[in-house]
LUMRO-867604 format. One record per residue (C-alpha): residue in one letter; x, y, z. Coordinates in nm, 2 decimals. Layout:
A:X:Y:Z
...
END
This chain:
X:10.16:10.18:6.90
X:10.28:9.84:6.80
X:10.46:9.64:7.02
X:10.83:9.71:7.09
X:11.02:9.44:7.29
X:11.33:9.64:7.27
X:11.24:9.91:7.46
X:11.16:9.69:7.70
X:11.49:9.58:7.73
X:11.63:9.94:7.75
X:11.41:10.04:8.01
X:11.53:9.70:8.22
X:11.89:9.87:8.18
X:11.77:10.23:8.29
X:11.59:10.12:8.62
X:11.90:9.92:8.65
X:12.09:10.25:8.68
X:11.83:10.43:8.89
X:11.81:10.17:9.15
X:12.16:9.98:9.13
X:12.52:9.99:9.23
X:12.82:9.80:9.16
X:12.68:9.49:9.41
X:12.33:9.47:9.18
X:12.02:9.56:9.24
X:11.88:9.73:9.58
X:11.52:9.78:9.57
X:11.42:9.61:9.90
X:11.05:9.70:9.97
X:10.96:9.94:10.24
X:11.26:10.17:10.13
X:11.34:10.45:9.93
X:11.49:10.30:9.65
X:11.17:10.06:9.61
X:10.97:10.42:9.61
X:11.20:10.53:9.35
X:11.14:10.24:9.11
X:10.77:10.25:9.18
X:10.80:10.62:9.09
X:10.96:10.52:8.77
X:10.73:10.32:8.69
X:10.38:10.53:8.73
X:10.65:10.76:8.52
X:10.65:10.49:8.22
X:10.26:10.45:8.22
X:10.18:10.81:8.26
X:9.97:11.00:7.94
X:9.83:10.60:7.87
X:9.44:10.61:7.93
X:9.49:10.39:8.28
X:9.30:10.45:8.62
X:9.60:10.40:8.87
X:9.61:10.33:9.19
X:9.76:10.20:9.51
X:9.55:9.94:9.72
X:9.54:9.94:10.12
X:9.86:9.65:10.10
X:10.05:9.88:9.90
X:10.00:9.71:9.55
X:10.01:9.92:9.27
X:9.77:9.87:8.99
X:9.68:10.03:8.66
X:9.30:9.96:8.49
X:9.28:10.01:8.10
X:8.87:9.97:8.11
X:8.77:9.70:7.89
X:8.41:9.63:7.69
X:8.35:9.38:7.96
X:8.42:9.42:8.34
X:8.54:9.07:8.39
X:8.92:9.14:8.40
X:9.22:8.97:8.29
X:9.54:9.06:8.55
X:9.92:9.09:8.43
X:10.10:9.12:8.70
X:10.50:9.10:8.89
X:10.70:9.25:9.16
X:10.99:9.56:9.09
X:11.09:9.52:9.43
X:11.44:9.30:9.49
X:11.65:9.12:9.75
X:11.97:9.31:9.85
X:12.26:9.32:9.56
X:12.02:9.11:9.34
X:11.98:9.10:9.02
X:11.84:9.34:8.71
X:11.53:9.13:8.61
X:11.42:8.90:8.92
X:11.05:9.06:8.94
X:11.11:9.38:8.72
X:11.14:9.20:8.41
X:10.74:9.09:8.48
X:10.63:9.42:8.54
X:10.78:9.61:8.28
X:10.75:9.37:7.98
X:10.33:9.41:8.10
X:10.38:9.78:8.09
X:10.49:9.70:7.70
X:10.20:9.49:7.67
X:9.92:9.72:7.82
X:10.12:9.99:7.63
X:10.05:9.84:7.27
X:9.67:9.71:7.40
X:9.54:10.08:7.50
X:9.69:10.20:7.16
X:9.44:9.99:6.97
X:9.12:10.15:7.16
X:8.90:9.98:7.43
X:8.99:9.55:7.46
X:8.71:9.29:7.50
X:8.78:9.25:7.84
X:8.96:9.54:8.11
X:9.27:9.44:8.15
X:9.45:9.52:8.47
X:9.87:9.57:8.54
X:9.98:9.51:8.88
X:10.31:9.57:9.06
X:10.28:9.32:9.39
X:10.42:9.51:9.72
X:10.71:9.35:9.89
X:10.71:8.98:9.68
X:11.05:8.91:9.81
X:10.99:8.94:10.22
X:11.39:9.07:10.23
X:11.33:9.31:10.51
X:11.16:9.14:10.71
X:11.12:8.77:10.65
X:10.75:8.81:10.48
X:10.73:8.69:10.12
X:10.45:8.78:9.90
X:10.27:9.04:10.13
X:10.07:9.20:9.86
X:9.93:8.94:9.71
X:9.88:8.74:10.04
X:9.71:9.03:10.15
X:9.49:9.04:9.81
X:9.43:8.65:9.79
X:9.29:8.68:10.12
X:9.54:8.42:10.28
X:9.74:8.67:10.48
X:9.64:8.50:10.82
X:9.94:8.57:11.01
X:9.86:8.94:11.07
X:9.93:8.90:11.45
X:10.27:8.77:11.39
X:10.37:9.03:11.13
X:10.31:9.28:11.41
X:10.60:9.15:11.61
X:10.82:9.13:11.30
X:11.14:9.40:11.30
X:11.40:9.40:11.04
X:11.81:9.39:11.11
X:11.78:9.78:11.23
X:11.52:9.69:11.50
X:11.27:9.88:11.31
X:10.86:9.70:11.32
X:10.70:9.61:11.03
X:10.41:9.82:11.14
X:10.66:10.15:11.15
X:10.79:10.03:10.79
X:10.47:10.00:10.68
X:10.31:10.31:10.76
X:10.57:10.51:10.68
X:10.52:10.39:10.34
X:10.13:10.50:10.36
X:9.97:10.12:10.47
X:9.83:10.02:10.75
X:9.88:9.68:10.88
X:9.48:9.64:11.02
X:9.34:9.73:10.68
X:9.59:9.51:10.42
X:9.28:9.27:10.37
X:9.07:9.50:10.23
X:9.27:9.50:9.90
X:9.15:9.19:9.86
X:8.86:9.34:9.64
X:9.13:9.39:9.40
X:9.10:9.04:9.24
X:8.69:9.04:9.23
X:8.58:8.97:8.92
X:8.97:8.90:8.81
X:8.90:8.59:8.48
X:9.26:8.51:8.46
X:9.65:8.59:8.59
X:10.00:8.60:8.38
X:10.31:8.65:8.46
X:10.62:8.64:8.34
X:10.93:8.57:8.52
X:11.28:8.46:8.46
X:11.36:8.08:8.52
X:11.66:8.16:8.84
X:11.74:7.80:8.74
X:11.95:7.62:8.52
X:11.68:7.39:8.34
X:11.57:7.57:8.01
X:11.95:7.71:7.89
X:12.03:7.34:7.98
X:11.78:7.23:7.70
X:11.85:7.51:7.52
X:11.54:7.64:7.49
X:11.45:8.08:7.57
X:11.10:8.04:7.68
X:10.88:7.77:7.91
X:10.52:7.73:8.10
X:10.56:7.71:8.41
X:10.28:7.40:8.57
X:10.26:7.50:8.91
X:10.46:7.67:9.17
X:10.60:7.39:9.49
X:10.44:7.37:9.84
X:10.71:7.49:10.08
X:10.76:7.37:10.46
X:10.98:7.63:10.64
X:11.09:7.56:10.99
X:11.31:7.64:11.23
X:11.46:7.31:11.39
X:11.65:7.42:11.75
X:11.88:7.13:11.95
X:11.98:7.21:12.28
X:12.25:7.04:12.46
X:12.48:7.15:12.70
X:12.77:7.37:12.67
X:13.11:7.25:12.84
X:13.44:7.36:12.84
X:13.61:7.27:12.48
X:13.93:7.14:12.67
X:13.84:6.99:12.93
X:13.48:6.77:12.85
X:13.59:6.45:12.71
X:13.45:6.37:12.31
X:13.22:6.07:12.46
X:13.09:6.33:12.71
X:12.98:6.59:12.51
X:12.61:6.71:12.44
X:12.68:6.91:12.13
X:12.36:7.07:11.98
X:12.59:7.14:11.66
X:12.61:6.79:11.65
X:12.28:6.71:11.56
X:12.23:7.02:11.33
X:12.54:6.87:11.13
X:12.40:6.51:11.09
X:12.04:6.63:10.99
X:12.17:6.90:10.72
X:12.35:6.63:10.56
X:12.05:6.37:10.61
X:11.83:6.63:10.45
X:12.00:6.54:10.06
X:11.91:6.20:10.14
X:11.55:6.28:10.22
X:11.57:6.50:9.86
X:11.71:6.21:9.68
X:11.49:5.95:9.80
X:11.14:6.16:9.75
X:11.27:6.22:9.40
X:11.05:6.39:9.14
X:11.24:6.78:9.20
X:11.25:6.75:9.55
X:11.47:7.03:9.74
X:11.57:7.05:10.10
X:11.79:7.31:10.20
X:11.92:7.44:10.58
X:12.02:7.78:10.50
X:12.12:7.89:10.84
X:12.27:7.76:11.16
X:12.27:8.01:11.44
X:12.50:7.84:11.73
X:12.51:7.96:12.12
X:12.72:8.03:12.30
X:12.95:8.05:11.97
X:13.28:8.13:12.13
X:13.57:7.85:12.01
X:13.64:7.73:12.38
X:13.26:7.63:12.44
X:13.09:7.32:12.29
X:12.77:7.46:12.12
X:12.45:7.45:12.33
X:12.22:7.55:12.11
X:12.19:7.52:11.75
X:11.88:7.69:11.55
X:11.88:7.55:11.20
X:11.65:7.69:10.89
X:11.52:7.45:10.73
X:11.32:7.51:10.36
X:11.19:7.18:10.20
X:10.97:7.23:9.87
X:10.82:6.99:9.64
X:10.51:7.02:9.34
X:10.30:6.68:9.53
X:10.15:6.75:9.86
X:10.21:6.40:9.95
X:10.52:6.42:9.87
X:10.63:6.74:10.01
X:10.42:6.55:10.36
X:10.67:6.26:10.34
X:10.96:6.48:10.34
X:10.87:6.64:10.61
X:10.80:6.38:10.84
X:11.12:6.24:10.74
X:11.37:6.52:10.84
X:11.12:6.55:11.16
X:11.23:6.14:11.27
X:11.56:6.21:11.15
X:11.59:6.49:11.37
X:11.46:6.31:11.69
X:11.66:6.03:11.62
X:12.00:6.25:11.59
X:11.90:6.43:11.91
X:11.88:6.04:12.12
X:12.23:5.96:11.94
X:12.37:6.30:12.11
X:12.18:6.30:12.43
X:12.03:6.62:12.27
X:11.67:6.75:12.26
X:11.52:6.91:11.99
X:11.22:7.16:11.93
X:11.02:7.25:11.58
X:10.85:7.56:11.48
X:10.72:7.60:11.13
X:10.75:7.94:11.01
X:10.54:7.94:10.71
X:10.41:7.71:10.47
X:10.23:7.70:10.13
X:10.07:7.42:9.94
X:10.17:7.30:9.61
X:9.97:7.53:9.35
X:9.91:7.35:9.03
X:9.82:7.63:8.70
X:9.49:7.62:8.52
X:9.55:7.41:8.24
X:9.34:7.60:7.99
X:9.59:7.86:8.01
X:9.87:7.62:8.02
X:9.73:7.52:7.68
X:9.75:7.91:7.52
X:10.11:7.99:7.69
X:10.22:7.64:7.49
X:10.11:7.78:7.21
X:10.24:8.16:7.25
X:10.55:7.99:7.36
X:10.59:7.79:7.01
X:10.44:8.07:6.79
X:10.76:8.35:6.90
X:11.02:8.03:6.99
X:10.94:7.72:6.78
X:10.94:7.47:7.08
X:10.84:7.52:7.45
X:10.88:7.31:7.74
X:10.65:7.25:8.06
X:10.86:7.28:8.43
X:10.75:7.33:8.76
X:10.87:7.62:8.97
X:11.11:7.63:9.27
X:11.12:7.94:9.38
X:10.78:8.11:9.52
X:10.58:8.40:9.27
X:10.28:8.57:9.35
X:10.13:8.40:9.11
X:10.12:8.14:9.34
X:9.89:8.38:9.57
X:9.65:8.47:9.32
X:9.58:8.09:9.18
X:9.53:8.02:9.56
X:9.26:8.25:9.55
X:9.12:8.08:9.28
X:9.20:8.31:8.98
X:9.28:8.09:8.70
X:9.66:8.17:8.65
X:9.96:8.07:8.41
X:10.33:8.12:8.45
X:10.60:8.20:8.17
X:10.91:8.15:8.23
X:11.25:8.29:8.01
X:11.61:8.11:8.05
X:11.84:8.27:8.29
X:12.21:8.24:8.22
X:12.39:7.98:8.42
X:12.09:7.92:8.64
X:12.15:8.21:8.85
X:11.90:8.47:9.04
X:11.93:8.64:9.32
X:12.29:8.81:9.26
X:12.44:9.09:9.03
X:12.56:8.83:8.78
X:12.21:8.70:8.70
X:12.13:8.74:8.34
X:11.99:8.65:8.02
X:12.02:8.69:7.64
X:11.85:9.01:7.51
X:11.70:8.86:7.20
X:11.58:8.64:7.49
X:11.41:8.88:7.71
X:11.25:9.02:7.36
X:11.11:8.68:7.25
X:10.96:8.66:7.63
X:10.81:9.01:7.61
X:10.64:8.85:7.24
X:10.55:8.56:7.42
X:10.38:8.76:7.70
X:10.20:8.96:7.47
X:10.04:8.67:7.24
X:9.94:8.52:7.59
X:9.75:8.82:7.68
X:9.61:8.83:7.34
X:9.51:8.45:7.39
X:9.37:8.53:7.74
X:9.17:8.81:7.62
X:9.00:8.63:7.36
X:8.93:8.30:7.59
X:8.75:8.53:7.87
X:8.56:8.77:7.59
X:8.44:8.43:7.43
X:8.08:8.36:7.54
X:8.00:8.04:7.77
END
């Protein structure tokens, strides 16, 4: 069966009508519509010679057994954020089902080569990216605090999962999944504005940025809004205000791609005729240089403290999560330039923003590579993301040379 990128495209449109409405995309994991897609998709592979199954995280994987055990993994998400968009995550599953599609047509490959749909990449429900490939990398640690997780319903993360068929005490075991794993790919759309702005389809992605996430809380004192005095006030908004606008400058000055962004202020009592008390601030920083992404850190934390003496304030950090800079293995950086040039004529090398699982399985040290295809306008994460259909085919080319490549570097002896 020869490769086919078109259908890929197609089938990108039907699970867009299976698991869509008119605000985008709904297949937030732990929910029906996620069970639907994954449905679909065991629907796509069936009749292939593939052992399928679902590990104790709730990954799905499908095996095509190779000559040699050692396995080369091509891997994504089809789960989405609420009213996002048609490819975020799907695209990378179902341009590998293509891929594994033409490779089991040809008879038994050098190596087994493995497709796998990550459980619950986006953490929309409940606040918990990446779960199933934390949970398979072995760097899910934080097991005690996803027990006290509930989403906007009040409903646990334990409940959600189980109902879904995993148990929370047992998601580490999938980490057997990745033994004997030689190498990781992925494709993904860009969700930034950097390759249409070079006018270039296709990239290789160098490493995914560390992330800091806090949450930053002033307290001050509420008052009565008409009748404490301006030079009187203790206004925990106060503070919030000066440090989300102190944050650019923190951006600006580290340089080199560095973001900052505060992408929620919760304020108490929050009634017009009170002057806030308490203000709780999300703060996301990200960077590719641990240093770096250190520096930045420490910045917005003596910022903060010095905002809080200007208002007669106080204010309190709690990190949330965090993830280290991940740089790619540059071996495969090396064969994704060259897939990249062979379908596209030119390529470009860029760092990546936003978080990917592939992030999680190069963190358990599976040598891993990143493709990335232009998005239209820069935008993810909403109905209108897009990109160009003789795009998404040269991606799904792209993705299948690499494999090809991959195959032929771990088969290799030495």
């Amino acid at each position: 069966m020869p490769l086919d990128p078109g259908r890929t495209v197609a089938e990108l449109k039907e699970l867009r009508e299976l698991t869509g409405d008119e605000d985008g995309a709904q297949r937030v994991a732990w929910t029906d519509m996620w069970e639907r897609a994954r449905a679909w998709l065991r629907e796509k592979l069936a009749g292939l010679p593939l052992e399928h199954e679902i590990d104790e995280a709730g990954n799905q994987w499908w095996t095509l057994r190779g000559a040699s055990e050692r396995a080369v993994l091509i891997g994504g998400h089809i789960d989405s954020v609420p009213n996002g968009g048609w490819l975020d995550g799907a695209l990378n599953v179902v341009a590998g089902v293509e891929v594994v599609r033409r490779l089991a047509s040809e008879g038994e490959p050098a190596v087994t080569v493995r497709l796998v749909d990550w459980a619950d990449e986006e953490g929309a429900r409940f606040g918990r990216s990446l779960f199933g490939s934390s949970a398979a990398a072995g760097s899910m640690a934080d097991q005690d605090e996803l027990r006290q997780r509930r989403d906007a319903e009040g409903v646990a993360l334990p409940e959600a999962l189980a109902a879904h068929g995993v148990d929370l005490d047992r998601a580490l075991e999938a980490r057997r999944q990745i033994e004997g794993a030689a190498a990781y790919l992925e494709l993904h759309i860009e969700q930034g504005p950097v390759l249409e702005s070079l006018e270039l389809p296709l990239g290789v992605v160098l490493g995914t940025f560390g992330v800091e996430r806090h949450q930053v809380t002033f307290r001050g004192q509420a008052a009565h809004a008409g009748s404490t005095p301006m030079d009187k006030r203790r206004d925990a908004l106060a503070g919030a205000a000066k440090l989300e606008l102190e944050i650019r400058e923190i951006a600006a000055r580290v340089g080199d791609g560095a973001v900052c962004t505060m992408g929620g202020v919760v304020t108490r009592p929050g009634i017009v005729t009170s002057v806030v008390e308490t203000a709780e601030c999300l703060l996301d920083q990200r960077h590719l240089d641990a240093s770096k992404l250190a520096e930045m850190l420490s910045n917005a934390e003596a910022a903060s403290r010095r905002f809080a003496q200007e208002e007669d304030i106080e204010v309190e950090w709690e990190r949330i999560w965090n993830i280290e800079p991940i740089l790619f293995d540059e071996a495969l950086i090396s064969l994704a330039e060259e897939a990249v040039r062979e379908v596209a004529g030119r390529s470009h090398q860029l760092p990546s923003g936003p978080l990917h699982d592939a992030a999680e399985v190069a963190r358990a040290g599976v040598p891993t590579v990143m493709l990335f295809v232009q998005s239209l306008r820069g935008l993810s994460h909403t109905k209108l993301e897009d990109t160009r259909e003789e795009h998404l085919e040269l991606a799904v080319q792209a993705l299948d040379r690499l494999a090809d490549k991959t195959i032929a570097r771990v088969a290799a002896p030495g």
